[in-house]
DODRENPA-919018 format. One record per residue (C-alpha): x, y, z; residue number from 0; residue in one letter. Coordinates in Angstrom, 2 decimals. Each point is the difference from the previous one (the first is absolute). Layout:
# residues N
<pt <X; Y; Z>; NUM; 'A'>
...
# end
This chain:
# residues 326
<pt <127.69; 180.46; 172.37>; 0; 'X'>
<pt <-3.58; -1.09; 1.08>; 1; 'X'>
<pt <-2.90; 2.45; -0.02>; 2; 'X'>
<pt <-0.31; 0.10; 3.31>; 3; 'X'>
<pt <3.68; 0.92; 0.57>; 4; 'X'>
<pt <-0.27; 2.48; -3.19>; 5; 'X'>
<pt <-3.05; 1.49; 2.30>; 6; 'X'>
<pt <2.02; 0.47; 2.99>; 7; 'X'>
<pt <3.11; 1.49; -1.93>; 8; 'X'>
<pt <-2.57; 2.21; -1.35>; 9; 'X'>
<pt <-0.94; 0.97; 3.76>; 10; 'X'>
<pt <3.45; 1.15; 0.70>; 11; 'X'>
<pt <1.12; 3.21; 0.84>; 12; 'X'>
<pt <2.25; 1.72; -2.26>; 13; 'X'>
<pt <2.05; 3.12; 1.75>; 14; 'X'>
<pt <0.43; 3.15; -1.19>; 15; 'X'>
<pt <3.44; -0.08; -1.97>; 16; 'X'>
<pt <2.24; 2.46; 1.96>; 17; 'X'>
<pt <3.39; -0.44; -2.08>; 18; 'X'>
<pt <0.91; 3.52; -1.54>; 19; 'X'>
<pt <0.86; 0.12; -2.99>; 20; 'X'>
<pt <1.44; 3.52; -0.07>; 21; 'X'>
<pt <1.79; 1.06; -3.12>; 22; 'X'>
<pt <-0.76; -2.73; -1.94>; 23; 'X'>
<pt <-1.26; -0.44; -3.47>; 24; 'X'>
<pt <-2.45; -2.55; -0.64>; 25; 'X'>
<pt <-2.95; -1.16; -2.55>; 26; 'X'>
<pt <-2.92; -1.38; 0.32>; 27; 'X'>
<pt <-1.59; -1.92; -3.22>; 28; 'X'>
<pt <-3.67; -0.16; 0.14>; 29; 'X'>
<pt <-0.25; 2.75; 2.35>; 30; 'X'>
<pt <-3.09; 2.18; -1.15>; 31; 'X'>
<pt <-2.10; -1.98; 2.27>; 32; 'X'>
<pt <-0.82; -2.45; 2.16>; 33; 'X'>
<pt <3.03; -1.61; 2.15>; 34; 'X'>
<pt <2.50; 1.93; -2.39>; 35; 'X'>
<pt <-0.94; 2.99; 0.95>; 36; 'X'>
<pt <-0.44; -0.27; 3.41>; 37; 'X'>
<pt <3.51; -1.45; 0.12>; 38; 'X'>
<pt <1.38; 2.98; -1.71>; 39; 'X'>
<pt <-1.81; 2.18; 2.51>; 40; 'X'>
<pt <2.01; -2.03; 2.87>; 41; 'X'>
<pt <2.87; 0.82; -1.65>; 42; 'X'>
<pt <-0.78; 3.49; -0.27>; 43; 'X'>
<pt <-0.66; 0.18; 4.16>; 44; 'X'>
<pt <3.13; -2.04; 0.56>; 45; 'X'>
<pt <2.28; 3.30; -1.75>; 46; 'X'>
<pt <0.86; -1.53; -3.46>; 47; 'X'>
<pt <1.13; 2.42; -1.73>; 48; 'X'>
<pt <-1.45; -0.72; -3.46>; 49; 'X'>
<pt <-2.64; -2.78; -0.94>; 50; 'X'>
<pt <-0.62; -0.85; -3.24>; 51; 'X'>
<pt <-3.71; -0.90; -0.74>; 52; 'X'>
<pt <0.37; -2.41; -3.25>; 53; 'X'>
<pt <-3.54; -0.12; -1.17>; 54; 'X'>
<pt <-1.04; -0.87; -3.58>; 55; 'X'>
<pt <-2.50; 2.98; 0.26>; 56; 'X'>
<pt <1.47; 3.36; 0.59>; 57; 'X'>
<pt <-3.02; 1.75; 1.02>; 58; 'X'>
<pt <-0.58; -2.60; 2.71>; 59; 'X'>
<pt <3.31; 0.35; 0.57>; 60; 'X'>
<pt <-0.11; 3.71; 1.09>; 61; 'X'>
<pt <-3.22; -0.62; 1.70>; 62; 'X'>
<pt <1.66; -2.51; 2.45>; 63; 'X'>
<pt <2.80; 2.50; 0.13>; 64; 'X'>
<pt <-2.33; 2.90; 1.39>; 65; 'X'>
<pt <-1.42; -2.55; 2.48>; 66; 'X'>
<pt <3.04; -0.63; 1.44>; 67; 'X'>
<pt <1.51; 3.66; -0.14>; 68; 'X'>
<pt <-3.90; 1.46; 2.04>; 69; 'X'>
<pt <0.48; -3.43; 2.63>; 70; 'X'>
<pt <3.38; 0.28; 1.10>; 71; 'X'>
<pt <0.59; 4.23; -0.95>; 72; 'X'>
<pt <3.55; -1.14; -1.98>; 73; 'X'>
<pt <0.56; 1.96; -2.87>; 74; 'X'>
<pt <2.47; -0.70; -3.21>; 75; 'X'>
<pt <0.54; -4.00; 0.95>; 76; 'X'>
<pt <-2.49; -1.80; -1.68>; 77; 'X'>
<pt <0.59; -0.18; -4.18>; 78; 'X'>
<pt <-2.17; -1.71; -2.73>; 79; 'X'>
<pt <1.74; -2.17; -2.62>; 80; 'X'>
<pt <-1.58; -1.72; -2.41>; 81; 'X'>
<pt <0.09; -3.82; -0.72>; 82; 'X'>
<pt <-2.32; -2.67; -1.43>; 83; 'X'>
<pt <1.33; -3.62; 1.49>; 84; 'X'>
<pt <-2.05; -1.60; -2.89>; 85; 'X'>
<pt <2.21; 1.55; -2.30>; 86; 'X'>
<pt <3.89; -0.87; -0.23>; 87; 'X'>
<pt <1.06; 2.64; -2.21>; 88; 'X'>
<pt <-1.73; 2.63; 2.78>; 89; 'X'>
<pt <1.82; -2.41; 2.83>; 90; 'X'>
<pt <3.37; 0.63; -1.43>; 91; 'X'>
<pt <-0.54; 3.75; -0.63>; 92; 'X'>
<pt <-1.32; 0.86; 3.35>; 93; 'X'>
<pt <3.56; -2.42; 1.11>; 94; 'X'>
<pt <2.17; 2.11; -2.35>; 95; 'X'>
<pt <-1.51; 3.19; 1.91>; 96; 'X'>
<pt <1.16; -1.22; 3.43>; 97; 'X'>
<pt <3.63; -0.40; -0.76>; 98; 'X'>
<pt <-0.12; 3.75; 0.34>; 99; 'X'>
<pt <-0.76; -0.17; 3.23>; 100; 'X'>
<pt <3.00; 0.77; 2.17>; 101; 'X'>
<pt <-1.06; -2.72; 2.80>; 102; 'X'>
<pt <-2.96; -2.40; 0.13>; 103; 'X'>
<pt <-0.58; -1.42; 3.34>; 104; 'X'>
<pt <-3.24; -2.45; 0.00>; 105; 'X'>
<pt <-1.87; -1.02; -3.33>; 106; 'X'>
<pt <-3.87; -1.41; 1.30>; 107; 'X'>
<pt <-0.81; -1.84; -3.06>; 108; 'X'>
<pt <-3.75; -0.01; 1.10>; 109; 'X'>
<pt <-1.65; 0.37; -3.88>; 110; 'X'>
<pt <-2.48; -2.90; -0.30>; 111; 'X'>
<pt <-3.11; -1.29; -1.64>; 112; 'X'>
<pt <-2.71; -3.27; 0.74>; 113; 'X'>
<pt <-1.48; -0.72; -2.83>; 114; 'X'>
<pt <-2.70; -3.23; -0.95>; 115; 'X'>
<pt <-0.79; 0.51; -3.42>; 116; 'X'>
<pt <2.89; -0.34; -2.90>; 117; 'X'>
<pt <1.72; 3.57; -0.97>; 118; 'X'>
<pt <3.19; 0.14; -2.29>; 119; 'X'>
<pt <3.15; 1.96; 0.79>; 120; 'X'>
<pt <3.72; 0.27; -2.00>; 121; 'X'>
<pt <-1.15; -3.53; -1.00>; 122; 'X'>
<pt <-1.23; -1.84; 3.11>; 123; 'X'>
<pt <-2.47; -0.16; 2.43>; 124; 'X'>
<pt <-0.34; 4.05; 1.97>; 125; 'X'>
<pt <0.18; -1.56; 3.80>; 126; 'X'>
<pt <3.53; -1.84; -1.01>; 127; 'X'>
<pt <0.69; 3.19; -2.35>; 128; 'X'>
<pt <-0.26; 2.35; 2.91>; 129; 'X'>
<pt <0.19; -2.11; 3.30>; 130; 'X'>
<pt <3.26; -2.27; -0.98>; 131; 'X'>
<pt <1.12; 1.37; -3.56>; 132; 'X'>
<pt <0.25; 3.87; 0.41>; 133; 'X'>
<pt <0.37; 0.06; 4.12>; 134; 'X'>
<pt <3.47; -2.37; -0.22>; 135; 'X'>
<pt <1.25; 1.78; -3.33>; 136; 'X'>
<pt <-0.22; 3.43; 1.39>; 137; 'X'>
<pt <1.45; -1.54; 3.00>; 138; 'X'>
<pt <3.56; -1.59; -1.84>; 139; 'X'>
<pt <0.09; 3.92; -1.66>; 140; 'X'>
<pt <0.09; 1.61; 3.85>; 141; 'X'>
<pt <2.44; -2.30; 1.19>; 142; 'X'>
<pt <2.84; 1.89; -1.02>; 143; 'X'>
<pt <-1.16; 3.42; 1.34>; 144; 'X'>
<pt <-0.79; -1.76; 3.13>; 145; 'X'>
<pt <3.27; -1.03; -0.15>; 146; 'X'>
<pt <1.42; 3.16; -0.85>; 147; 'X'>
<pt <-1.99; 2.13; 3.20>; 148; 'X'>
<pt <1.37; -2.61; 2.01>; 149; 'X'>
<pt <3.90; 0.93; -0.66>; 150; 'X'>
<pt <-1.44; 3.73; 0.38>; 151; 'X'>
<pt <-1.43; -0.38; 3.20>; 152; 'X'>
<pt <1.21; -2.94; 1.62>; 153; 'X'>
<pt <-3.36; -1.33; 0.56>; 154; 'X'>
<pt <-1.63; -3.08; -1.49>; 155; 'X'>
<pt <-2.67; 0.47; -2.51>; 156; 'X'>
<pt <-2.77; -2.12; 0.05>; 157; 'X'>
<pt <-2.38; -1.26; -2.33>; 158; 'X'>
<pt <-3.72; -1.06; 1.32>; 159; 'X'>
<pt <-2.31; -1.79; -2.67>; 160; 'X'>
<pt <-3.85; -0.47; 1.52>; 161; 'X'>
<pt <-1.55; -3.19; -0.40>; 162; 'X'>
<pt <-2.39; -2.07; 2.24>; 163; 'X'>
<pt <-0.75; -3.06; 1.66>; 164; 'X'>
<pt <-2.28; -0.88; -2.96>; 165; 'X'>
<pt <3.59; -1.76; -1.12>; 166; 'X'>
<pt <-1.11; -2.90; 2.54>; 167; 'X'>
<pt <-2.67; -0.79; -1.99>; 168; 'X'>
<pt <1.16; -0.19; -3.65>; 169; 'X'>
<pt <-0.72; -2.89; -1.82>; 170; 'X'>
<pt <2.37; 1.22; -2.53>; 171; 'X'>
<pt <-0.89; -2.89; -2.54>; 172; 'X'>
<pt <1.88; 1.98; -2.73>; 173; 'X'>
<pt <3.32; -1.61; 1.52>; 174; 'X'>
<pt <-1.06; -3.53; -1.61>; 175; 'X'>
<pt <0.01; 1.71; -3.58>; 176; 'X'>
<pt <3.34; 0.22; -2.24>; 177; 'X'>
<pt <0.56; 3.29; 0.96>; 178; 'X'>
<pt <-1.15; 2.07; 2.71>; 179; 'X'>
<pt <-0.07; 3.20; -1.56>; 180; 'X'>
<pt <-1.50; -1.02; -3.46>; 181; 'X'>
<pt <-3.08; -1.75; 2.18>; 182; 'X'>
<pt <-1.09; 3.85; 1.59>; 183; 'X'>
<pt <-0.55; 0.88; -3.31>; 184; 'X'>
<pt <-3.17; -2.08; -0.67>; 185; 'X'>
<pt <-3.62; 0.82; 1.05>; 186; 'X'>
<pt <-0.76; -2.81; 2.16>; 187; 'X'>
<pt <-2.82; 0.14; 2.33>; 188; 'X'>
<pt <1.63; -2.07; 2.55>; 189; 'X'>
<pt <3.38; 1.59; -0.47>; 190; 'X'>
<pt <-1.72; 3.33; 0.22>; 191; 'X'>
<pt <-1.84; -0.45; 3.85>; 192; 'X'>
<pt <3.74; -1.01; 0.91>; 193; 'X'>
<pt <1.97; 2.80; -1.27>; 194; 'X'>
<pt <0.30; 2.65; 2.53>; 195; 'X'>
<pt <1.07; -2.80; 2.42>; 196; 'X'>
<pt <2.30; -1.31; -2.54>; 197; 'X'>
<pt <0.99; 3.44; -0.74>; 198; 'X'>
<pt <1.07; 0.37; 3.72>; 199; 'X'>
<pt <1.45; -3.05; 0.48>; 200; 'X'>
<pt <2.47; 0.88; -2.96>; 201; 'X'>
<pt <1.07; 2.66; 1.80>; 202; 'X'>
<pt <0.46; -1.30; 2.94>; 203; 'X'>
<pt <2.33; -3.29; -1.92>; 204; 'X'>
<pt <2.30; 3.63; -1.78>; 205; 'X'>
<pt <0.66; 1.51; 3.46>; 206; 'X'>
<pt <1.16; -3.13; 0.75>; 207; 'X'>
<pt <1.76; -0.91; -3.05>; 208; 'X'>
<pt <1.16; 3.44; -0.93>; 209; 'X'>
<pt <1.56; 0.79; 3.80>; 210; 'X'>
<pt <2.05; -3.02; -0.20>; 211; 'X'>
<pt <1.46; 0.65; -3.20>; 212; 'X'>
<pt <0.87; 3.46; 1.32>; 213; 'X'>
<pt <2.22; -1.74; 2.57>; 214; 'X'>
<pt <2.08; -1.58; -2.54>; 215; 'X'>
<pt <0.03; 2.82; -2.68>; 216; 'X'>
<pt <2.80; 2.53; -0.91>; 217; 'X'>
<pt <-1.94; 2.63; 2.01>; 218; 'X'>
<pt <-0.06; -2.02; 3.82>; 219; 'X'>
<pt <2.16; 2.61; 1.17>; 220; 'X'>
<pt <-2.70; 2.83; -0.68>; 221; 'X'>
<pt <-3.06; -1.86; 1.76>; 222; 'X'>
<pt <-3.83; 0.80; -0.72>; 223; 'X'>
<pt <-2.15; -1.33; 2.55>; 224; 'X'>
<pt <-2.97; -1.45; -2.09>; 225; 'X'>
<pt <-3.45; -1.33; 1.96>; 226; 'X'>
<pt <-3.22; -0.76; -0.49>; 227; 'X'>
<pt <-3.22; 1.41; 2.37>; 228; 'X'>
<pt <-3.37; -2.04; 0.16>; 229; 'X'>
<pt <-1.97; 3.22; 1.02>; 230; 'X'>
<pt <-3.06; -2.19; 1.44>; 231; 'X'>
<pt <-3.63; 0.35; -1.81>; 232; 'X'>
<pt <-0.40; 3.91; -0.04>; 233; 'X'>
<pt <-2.45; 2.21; -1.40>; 234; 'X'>
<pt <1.16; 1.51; -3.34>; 235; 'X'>
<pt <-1.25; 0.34; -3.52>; 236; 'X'>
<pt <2.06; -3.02; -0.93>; 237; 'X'>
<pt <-2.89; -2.32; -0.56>; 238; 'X'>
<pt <-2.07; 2.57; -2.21>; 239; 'X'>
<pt <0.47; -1.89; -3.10>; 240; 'X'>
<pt <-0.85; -3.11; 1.55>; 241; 'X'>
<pt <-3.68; -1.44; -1.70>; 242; 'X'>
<pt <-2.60; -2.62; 0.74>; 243; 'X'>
<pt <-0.35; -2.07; 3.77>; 244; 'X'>
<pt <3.85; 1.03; 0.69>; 245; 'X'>
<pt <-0.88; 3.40; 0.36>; 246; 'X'>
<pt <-3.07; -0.38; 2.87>; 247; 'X'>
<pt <2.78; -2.82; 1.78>; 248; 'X'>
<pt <2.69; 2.85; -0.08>; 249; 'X'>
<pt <-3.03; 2.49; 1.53>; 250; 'X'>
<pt <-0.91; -2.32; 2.61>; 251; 'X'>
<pt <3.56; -0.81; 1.07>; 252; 'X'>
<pt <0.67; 3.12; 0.00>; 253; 'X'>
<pt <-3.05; 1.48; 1.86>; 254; 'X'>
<pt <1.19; -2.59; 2.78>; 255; 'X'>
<pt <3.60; -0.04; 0.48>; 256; 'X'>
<pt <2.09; 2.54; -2.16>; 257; 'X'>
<pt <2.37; 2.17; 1.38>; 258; 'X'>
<pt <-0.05; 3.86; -0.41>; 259; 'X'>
<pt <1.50; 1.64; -3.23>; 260; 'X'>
<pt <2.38; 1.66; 2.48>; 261; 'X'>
<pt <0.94; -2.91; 2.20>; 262; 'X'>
<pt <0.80; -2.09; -2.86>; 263; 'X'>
<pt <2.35; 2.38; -1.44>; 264; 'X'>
<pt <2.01; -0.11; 2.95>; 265; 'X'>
<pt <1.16; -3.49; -0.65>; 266; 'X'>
<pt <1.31; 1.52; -2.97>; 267; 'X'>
<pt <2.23; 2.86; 1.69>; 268; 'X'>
<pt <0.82; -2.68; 2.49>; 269; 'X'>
<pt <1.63; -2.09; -2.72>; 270; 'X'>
<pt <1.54; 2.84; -1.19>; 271; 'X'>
<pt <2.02; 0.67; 3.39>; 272; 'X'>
<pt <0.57; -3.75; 0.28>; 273; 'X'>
<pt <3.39; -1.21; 0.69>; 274; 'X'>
<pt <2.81; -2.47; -1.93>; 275; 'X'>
<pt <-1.97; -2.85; 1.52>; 276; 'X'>
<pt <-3.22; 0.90; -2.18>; 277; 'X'>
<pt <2.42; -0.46; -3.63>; 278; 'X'>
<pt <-2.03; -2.38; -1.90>; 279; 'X'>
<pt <-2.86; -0.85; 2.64>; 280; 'X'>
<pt <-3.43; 0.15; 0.04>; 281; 'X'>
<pt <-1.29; 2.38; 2.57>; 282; 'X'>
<pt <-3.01; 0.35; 1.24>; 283; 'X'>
<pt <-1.66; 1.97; 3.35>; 284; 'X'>
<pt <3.44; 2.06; 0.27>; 285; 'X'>
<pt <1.84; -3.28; 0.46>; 286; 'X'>
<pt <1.71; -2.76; -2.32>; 287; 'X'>
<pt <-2.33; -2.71; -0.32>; 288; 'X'>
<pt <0.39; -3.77; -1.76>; 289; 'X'>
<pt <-1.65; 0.31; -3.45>; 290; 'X'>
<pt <-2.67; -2.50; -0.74>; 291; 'X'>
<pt <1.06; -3.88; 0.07>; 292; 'X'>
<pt <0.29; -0.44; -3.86>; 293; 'X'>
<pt <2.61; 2.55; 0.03>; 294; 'X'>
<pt <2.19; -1.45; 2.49>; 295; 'X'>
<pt <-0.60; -3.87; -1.25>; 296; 'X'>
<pt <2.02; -1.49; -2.45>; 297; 'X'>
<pt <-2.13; 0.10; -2.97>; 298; 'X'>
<pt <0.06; 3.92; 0.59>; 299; 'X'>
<pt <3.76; -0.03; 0.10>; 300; 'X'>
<pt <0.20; -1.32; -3.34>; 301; 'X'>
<pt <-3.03; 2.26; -1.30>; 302; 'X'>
<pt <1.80; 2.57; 1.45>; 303; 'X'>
<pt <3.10; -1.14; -1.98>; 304; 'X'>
<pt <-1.79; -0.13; -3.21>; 305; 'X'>
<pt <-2.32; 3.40; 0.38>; 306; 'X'>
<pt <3.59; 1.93; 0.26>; 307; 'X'>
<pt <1.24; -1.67; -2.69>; 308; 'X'>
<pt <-2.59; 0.84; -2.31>; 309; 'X'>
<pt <-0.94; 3.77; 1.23>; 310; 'X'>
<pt <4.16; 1.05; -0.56>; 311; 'X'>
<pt <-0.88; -1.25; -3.67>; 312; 'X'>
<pt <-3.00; 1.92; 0.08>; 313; 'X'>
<pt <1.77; 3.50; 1.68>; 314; 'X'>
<pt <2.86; -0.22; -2.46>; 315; 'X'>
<pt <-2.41; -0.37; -2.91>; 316; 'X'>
<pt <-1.70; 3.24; 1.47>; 317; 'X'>
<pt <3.36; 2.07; 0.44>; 318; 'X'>
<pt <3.15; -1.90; -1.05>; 319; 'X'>
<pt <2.42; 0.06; 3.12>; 320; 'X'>
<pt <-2.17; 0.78; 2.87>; 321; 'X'>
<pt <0.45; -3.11; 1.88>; 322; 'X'>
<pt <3.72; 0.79; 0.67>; 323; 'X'>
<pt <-1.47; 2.90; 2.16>; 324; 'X'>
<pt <-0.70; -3.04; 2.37>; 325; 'X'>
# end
């Protein structure tokens, strides 16, 4: 996508999601703020019945929760769980929680960070650790209690992971090392500028990769609906850890053309009332969209190919087993 057409895309109006979403359960990762939270407080308007704030900080948890509760007057809905994405062992506990739950309707994997300066996590890189590593691992441990609300309630469950149409402009250089995955792990300036981009791209390459394999797996009879949501350039706290020029660019473009906190969220509820035609797209202004060129060519085929290859290795290092979830 040019800039000019990333500008105009920018310009467009999102609609207020209208879908209700009475009596479900859903959760919300990254939800004490910014688009997070004000998708959880959609969800809240549109009857859920209980949303699940998963915030790494429980007292910003159950601040975001009494925001919610005082703007839409809905008591005993929202609940605060506790889970740090940079942190596997915490990813698989707060997973090992939700199997409790008797249904789970819509999972808004929305925990992210943007990061230009190196910072270590469970052994790599934190923007791979949190954005790719932790968001797809604590996806795979849902699956089957998707699955399982589905035979409950007859609906489809659906799975929304937020990324952005930074993907179209990764360089993604790691892709020309040996591995992929061992290449995050060193502090490389040039590497580092990339990395958000890259980070989104990767997840755009799994939705693809992982949706298809769920076509073919032993569970094809109990589909999952799993997208991806380019919210647009929003204002958020995302870029707070974000030093040197970087920072004043993200200010400017910001100052100019970002969207609402609010209105961006609603690309996320959008995405998570999205249909069997959104199951492994890229979505972005309420709609599926082609991702960027790369993806679609032939070298991004094969990096797809490759990417999937080595993240299953990487997932059943983490928790032996998960990937038959898929």
């Amino acid at each position: 996508m040019s800039s000019l057409a990333a500008i105009r895309a920018q310009r467009q109006a999102i609609p207020l999601p209208t879908t209700s979403f009475a009596g479900q359960t859903i959760i919300v990762t990254g939800s004490n703020t910014g688009l997070g939270l004000e998708a959880a407080r959609h969800f809240v308007q549109l009857d859920a019945a209980r949303v699940i704030l998963a915030v790494r900080s429980v007292k910003k948890g159950e601040d975001a929760k009494a925001s919610i509760e005082a703007s839409t007057s809905r008591k005993n809905v929202v609940e605060v769980w506790q889970v740090d994405m940079s942190n596997f062992n915490s990813v698989k506990a707060f997973a090992a929680k939700c199997d409790s739950l008797d249904r789970l309707d819509v999972v808004v994997a929305n925990a992210g960070i943007l990061r230009n300066t190196f910072e270590a996590a469970e052994g790599t890189e934190i923007s791979i650790a949190v954005n790719v590593i932790g968001t797809f691992l604590l996806a795979l441990n849902l699956f089957p209690v998707l699955r399982r609300s589905r035979g409950k309630t007859g609906q489809t469950s659906r799975l929304v992971i937020t990324s952005s149409v930074v993907h179209e402009n990764a360089k993604f250089q790691e892709r020309h090392e040996s591995s992929v995955f061992e290449a995050f792990k060193k502090d490389k300036k040039s590497y580092l500028a990339d990395r958000y981009n890259t980070s989104k791209l990767l997840e755009v390459l799994l939705v693809r990769s992982i949706a298809a394999a769920m076509q073919k797996s032993a569970h094809a009879s109990e589909p999952v609906i799993l997208n991806n949501v380019n919210p647009g350039l929003c204002h958020s706290e995302l870029d707070k850890s974000v030093e040197g020029v970087a920072s004043y660019i993200l200010t400017i473009a910001k100052a100019l053309i970002a969207r609402t906190t609010e209105v961006g969220s609603r690309t996320l509820v959008h995405s998570a009332a999205a249909g069997d035609e959104s199951h492994g797209q890229y979505m972005s202004e309420c709609k599926v969209k082609e991702p960027s060129a790369f993806v679609r060519s032939k070298e991004g085929a094969t990096t797809q190919e490759r990417v999937h290859r080595e993240f299953m290795d990487i997932l059943e290092t983490i928790q032996p087993g998960v990937t038959k979830n898929i």
